[in-house]
Biopython code that builds the backbone (N, CA, C, O; Angstrom):
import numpy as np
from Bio.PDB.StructureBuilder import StructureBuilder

atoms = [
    (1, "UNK", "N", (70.430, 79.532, 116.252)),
    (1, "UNK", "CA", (71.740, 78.957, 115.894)),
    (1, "UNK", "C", (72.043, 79.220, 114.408)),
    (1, "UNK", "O", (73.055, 79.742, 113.940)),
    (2, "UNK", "N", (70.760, 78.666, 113.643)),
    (2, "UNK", "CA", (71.390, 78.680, 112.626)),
    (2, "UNK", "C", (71.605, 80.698, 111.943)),
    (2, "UNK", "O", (72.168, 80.971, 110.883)),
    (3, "UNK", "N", (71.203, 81.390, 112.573)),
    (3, "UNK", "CA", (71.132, 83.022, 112.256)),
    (3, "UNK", "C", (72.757, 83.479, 112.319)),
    (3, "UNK", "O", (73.524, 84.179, 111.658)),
    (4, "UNK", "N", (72.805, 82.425, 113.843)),
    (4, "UNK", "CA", (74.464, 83.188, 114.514)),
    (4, "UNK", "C", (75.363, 82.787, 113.247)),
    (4, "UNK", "O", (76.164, 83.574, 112.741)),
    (5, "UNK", "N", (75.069, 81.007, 112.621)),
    (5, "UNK", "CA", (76.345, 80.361, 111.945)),
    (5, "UNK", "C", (76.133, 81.070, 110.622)),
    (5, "UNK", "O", (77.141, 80.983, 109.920)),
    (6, "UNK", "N", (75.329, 81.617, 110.167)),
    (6, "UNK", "CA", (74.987, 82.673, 108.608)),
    (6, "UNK", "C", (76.004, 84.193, 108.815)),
    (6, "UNK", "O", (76.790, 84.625, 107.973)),
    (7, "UNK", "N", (75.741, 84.740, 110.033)),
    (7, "UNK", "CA", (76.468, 85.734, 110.423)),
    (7, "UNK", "C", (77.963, 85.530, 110.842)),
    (7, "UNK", "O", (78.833, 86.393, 110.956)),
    (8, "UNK", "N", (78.034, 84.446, 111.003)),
    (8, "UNK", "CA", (79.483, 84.349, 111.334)),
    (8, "UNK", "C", (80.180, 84.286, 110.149)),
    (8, "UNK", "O", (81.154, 85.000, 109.912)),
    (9, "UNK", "N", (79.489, 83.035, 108.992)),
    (9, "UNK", "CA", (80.070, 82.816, 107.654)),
    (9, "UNK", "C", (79.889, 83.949, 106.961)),
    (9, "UNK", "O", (80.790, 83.955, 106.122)),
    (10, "UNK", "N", (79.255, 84.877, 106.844)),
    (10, "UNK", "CA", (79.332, 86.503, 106.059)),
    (10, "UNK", "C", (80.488, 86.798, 106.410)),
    (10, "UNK", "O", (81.374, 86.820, 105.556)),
    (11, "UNK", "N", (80.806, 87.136, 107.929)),
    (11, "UNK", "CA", (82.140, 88.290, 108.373)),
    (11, "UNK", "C", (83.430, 87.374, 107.648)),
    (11, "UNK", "O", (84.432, 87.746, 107.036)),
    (12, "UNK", "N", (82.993, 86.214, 107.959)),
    (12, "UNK", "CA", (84.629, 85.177, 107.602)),
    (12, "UNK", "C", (84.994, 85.648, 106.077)),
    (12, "UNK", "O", (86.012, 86.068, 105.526)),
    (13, "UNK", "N", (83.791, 85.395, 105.716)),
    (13, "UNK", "CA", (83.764, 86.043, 103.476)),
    (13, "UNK", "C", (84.285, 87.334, 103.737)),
    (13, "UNK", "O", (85.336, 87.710, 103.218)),
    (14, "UNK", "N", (83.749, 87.899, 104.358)),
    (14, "UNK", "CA", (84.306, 89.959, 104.274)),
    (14, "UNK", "C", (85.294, 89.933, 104.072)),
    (14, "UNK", "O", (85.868, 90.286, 103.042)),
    (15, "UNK", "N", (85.974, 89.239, 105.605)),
    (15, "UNK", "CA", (87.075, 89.300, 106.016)),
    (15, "UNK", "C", (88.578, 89.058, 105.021)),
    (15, "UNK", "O", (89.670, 89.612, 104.893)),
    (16, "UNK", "N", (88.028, 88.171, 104.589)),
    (16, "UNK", "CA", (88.674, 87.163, 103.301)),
    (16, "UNK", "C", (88.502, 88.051, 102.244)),
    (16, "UNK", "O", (89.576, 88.424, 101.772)),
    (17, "UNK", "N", (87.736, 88.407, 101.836)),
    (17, "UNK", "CA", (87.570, 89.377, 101.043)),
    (17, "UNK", "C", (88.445, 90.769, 101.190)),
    (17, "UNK", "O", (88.898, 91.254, 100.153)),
    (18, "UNK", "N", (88.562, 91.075, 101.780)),
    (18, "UNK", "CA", (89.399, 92.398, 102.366)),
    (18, "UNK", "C", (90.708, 91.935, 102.839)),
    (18, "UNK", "O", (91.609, 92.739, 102.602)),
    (19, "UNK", "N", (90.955, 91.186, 103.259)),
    (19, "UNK", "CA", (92.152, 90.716, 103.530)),
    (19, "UNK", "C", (93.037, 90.434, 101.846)),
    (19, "UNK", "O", (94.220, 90.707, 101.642)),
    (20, "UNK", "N", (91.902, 89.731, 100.649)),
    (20, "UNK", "CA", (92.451, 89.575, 99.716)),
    (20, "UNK", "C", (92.945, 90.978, 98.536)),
    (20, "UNK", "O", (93.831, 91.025, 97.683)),
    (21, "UNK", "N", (91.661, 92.243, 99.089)),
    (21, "UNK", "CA", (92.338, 93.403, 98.799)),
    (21, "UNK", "C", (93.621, 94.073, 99.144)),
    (21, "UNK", "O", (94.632, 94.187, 98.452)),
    (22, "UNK", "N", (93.477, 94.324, 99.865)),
    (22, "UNK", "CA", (94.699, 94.332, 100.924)),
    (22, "UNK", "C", (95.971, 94.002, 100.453)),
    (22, "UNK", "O", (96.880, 94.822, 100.322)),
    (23, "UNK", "N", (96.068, 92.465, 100.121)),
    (23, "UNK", "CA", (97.316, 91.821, 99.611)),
    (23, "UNK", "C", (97.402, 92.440, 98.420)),
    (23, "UNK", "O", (98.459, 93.035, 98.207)),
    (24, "UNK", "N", (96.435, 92.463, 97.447)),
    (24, "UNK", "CA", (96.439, 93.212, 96.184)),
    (24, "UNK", "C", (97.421, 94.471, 96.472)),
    (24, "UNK", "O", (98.610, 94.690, 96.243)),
    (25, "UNK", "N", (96.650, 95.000, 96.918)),
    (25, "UNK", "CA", (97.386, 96.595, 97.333)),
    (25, "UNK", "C", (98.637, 96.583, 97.517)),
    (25, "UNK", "O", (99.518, 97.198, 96.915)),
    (26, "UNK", "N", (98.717, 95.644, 98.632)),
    (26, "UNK", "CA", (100.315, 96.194, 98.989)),
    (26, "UNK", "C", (101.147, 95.350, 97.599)),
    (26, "UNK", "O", (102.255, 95.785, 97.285)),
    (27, "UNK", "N", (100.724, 94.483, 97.030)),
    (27, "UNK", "CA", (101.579, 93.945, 96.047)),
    (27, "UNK", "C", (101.610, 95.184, 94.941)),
    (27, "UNK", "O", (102.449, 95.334, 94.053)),
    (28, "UNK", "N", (100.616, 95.920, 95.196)),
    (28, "UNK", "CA", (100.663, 97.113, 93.666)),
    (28, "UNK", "C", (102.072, 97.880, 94.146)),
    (28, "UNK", "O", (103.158, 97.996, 93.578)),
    (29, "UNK", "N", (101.581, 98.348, 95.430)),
    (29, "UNK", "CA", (102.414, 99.701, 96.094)),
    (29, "UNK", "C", (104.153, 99.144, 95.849)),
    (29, "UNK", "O", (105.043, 99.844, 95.366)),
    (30, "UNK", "N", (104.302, 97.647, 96.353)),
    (30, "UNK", "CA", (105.562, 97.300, 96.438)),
    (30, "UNK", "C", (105.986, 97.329, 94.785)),
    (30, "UNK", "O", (107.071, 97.864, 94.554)),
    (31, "UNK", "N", (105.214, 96.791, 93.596)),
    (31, "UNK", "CA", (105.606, 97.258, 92.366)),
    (31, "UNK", "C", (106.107, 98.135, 92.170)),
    (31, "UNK", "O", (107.297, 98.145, 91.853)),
    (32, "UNK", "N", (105.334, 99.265, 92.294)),
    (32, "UNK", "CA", (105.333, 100.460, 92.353)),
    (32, "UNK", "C", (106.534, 101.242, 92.708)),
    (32, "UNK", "O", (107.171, 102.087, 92.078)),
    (33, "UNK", "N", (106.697, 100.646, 94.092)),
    (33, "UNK", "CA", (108.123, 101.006, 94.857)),
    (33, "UNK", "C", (109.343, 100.840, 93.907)),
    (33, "UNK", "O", (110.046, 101.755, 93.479)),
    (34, "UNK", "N", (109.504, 99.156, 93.584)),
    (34, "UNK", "CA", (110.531, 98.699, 92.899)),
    (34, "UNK", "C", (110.587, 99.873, 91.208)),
    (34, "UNK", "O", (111.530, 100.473, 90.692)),
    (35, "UNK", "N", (109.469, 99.787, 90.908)),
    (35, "UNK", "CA", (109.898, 100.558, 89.790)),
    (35, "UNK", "C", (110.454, 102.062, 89.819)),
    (35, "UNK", "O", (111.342, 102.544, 89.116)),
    (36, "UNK", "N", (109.893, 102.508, 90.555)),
    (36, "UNK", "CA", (110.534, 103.932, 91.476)),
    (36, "UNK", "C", (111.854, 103.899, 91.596)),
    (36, "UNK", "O", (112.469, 104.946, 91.399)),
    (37, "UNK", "N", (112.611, 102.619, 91.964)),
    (37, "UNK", "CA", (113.609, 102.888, 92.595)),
    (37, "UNK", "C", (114.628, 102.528, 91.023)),
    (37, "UNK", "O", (115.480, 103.332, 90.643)),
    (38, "UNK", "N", (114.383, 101.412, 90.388)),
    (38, "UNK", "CA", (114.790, 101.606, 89.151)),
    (38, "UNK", "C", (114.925, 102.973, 88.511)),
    (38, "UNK", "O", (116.041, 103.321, 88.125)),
    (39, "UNK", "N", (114.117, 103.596, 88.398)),
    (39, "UNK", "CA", (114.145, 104.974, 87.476)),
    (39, "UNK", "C", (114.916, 105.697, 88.128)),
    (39, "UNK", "O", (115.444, 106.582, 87.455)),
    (40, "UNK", "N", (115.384, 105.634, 89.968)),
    (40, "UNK", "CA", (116.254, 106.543, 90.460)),
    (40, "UNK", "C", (117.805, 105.746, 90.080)),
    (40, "UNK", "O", (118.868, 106.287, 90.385)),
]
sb = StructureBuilder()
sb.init_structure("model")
sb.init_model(0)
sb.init_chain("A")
sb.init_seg("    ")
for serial, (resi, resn, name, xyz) in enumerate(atoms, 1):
    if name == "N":
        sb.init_residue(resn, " ", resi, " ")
    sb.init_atom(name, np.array(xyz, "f"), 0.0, 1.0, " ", f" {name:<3s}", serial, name[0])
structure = sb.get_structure()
């Protein structure tokens, strides 16, 4: 039991973890965008 609830709480962290990249990212790209479209 307690192996499964260690392995479960890792993927949940990953997950969270990558999910919080992710948001990063697309918040860069959408910057990114907006400033793009300014300069056009």
């Amino acid at each position: 039991m307690r192996r499964e609830t260690i392995a479960v709480v890792s993927m949940m962290r990953s997950m969270k973890i990558l999910g919080l990249n992710l948001f990063r990212v697309r918040r860069r790209t959408n910057l990114l965008r907006l400033f793009e479209g300014k300069d056009d």
